[in-house]
MISE-751224 format. One record per atom (N, C-alpha, C, O): z, x, y. Coordinates in steps of 0.05 Angstrom, whole numbers, plus 5000, padded with zeros to 4 digits. Example, Ala and Ser with C-alpha at 12.3 -4.5 7.8 and 13.67 -1.06 7.14 Angstrom:
<atoms>
515652644886/515652464910/515652644934/516952854934/514252574955/514352734979/515752585001/516152685023/
</atoms>
This chain:
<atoms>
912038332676/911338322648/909638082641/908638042619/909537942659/907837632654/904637732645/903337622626/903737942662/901837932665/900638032635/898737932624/902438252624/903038342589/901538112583/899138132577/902437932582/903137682569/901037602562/900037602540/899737492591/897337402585/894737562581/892537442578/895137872581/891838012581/892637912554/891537702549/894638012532/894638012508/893937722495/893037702473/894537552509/894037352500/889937312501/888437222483/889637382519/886437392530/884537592509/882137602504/886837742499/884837972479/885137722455/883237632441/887537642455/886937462420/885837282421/885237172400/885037152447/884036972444/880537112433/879637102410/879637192449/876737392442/877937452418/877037292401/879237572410/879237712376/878637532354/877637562332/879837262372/880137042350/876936902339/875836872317/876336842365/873336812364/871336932356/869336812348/871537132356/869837352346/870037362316/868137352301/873037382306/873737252272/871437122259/869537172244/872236922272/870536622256/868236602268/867536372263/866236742283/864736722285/862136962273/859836872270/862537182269/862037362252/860937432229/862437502211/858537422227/857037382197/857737492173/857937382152/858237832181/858338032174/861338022163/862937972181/862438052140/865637962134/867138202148/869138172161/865738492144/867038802157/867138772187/868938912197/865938662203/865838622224/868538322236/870438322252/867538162224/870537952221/872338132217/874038162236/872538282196/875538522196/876438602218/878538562229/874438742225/874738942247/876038792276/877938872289/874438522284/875938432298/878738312289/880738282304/878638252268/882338152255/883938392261/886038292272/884138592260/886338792263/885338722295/886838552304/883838772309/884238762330/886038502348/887538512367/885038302335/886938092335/890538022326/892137862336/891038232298/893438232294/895838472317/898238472319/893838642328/894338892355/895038672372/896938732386/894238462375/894938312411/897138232398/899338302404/896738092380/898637902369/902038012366/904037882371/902038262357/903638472365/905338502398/907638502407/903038512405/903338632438/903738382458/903938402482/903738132443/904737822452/907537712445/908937542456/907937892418/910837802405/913138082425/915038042440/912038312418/912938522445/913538422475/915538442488/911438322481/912538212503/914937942512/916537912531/914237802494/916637582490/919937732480/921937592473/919938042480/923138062475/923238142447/925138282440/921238072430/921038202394/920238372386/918738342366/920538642395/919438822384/919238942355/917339072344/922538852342/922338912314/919938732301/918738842282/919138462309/917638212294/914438372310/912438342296/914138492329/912038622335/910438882321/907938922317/913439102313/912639222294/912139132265/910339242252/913738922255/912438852229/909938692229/908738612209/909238662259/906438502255/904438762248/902538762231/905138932261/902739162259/903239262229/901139282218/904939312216/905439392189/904739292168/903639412149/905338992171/904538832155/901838752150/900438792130/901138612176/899538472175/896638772187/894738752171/896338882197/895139052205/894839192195/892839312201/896639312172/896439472157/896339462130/894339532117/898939342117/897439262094/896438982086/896638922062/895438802102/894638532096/891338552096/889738422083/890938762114/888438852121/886939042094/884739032083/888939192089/887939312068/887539132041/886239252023/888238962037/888438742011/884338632017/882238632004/885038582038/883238502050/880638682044/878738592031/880738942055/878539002049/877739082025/875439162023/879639051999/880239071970/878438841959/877538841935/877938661976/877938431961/874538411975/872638351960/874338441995/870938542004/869838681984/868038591970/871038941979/869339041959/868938881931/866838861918/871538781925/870638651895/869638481900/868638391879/869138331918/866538111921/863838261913/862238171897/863538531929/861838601918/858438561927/856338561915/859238521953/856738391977/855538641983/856038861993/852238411968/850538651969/848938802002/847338692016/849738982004/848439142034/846539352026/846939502007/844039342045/841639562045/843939802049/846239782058/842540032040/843240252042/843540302075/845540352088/840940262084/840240312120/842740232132/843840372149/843839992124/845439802136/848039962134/849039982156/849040052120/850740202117/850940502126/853040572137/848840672122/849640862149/848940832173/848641032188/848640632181/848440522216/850940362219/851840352241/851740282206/854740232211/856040332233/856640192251/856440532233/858840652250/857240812278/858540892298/854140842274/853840772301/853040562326/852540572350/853340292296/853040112314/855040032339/857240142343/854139842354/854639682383/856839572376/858739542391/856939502351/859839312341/861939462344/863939382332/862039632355/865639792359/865339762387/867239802403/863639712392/864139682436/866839502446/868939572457/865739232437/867839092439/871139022428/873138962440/870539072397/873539122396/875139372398/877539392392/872939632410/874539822420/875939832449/878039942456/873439642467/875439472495/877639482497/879039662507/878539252484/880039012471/881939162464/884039132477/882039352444/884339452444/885839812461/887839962459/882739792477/884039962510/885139892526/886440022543/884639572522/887139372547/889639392534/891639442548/889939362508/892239302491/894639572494/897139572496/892139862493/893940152491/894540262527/895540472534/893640062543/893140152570/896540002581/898140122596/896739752571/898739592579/901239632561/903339512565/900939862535/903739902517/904240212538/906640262544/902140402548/903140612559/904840522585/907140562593/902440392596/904940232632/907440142618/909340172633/907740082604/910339762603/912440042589/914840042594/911240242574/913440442560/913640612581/915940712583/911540682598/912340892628/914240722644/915040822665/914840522638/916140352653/919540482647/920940562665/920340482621/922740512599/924240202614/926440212624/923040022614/924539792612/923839612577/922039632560/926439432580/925439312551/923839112570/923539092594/922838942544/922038722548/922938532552/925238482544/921338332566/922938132574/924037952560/922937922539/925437842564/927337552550/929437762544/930137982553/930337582524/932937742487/930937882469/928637822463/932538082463/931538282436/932938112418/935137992417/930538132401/931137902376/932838232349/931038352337/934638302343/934838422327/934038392300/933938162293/933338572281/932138612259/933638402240/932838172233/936338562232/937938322221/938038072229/940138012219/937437932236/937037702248/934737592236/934837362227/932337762236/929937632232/929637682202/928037562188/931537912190/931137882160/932737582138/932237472117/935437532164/936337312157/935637092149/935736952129/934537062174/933036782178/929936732154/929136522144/929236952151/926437032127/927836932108/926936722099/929737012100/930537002062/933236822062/934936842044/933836612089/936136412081/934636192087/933836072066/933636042116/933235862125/929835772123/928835552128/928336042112/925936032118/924136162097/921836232103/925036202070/924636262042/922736162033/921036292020/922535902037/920535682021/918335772032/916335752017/918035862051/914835882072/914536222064/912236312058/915936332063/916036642062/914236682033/912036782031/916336532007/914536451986/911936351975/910336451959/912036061993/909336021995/907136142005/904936022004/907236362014/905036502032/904436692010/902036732007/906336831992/906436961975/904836931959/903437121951/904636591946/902736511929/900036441936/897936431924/900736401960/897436291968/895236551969/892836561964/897236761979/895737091983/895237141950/893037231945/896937101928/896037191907/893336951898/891237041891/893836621900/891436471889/889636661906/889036851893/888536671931/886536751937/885137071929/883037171938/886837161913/885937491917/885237401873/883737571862/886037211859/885237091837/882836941835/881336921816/882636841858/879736691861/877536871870/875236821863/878137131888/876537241898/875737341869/874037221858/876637521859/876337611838/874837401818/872637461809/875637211814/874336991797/870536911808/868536931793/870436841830/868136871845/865637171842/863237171841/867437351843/865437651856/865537751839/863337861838/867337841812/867537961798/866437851766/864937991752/867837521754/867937491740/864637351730/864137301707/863537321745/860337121744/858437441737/856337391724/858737751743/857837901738/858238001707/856438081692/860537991703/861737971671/859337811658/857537921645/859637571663/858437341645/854737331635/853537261615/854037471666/851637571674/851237791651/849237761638/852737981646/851438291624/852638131601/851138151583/854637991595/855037891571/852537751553/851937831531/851537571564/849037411554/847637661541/847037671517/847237821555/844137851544/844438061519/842538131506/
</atoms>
């Protein structure tokens, strides 16, 4: 299972990079889910599968979607052209790779029917630890996801207001 370990670690590392380096914010997306998939398939392999599935739920699923909520109300302007070449561009090459290593190494390791390695972290356990010992951070993330989805809005949305108001 070591080896789990490290392709997945090797996809996030590329996923990660690719993030922040990325002009294009849809394209940054696109590698972030691909990046929150390893990240998944790194916590899976350490023994956490319940903290693996809420990575994909959460954060892959609906953190992503806030996300692309908040692209649109930015409101970034794209050529028409640019937009139906989208999806046949080159840009799905790589993080469709990336995450054939990821679905190549969950079919071996489940053709396997072994768990994973280490301790299974149980669910209860990790909801414990969220809402007794580890609240303050759980919270704070809470707020920081709402300031930023207030500012986005304040930025992309509210300067267009001000713009048809004048005149």
């Amino acid at each position: 299972m070591n080896w789990y370990f490290y392709a997945s670690g090797i996809v996030a590392v590329i996923a990660a990079l690719m993030v922040v380096t990325r002009a294009n914010a849809m394209h940054a997306l696109l590698y972030l889910v691909t990046l929150f998939l390893a990240i998944a398939s790194v916590f899976w392999t350490l023994g956490a599968p319940f903290l693996a599935a809420l990575q994909i739920i959460i954060y892959a699923g609906a953190i992503m979607v806030l996300f692309v909520f908040v692209i649109m109300m930015l409101n970034i302007p794209n050529e028409a052209q640019r937009e139906r070449t989208w999806l046949r561009s080159l840009i799905w090459v790589l993080p469709a790779f990336l995450v054939l290593i990821l679905l190549i190494q969950f079919v071996v390791a489940v053709g396997t029917k072994g768990a994973p390695a280490g301790a299974v972290i149980a669910s209860k356990a990790v909801g414990r630890s969220l809402f007794t010992e580890y609240v303050i951070g759980v919270e704070l993330a809470s707020l920081l996801l709402l300031a930023a989805l207030i500012a986005a809005f304040h930025f992309g949305v509210l300067p267009e207001r001000l713009e048809t108001s004048d005149d």
